[in-house]
N, C-alpha and C positions, 0 to 999 in steps of 0.2 A: 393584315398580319396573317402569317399561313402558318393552322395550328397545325400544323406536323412538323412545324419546323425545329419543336422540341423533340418529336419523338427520338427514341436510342434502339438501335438494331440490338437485340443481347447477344449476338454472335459478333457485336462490336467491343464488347467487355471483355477485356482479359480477366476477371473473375468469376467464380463460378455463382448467378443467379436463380431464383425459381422461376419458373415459366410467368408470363402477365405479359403487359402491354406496358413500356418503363419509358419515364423519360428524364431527361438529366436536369437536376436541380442548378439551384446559384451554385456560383464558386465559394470556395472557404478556403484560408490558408493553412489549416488545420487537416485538410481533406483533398485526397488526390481527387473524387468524385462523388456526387453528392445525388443520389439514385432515388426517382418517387415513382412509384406503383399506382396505376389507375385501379381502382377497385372495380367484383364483378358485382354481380350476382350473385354468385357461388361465396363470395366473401358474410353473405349473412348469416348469422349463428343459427343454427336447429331448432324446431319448439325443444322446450323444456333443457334446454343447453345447460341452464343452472344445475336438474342433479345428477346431473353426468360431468360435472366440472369438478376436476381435485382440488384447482383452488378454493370454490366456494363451498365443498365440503370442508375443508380445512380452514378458512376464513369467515365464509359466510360473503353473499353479497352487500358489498358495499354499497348501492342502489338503494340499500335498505336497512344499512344500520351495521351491517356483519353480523357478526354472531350476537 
């Protein structure tokens, strides 16, 4: 099987995406196209994400209980 044979040009989308490396999901009859995003690097959270986060000022982390 040749995995590229998922991959999706984004200059193949008539929508407008964010930059990444995309490839096209199952079909749905609900959904003209069904778009998944390879994760990077760059996609992991900062040390200390939590007190810089408005949710989890406002909620509290649920990892641990929330507020």
């Amino acid at each position: 099987m040749d995995v590229d044979s998922d991959v999706v040009n984004a200059s193949d989308i008539p929508i407008p995406i964010p930059p990444g490396k995309w490839r096209k999901g199952i079909s749905h009859p609900k959904a003209k196209c069904i778009l998944l995003r390879f994760s990077t690097r760059t996609d992991k959270k900062r040390p200390q994400a939590e007190k810089m986060s408005e949710y989890y000022k406002k909620y509290g982390n649920p990892n641990y209980g929330g507020k």
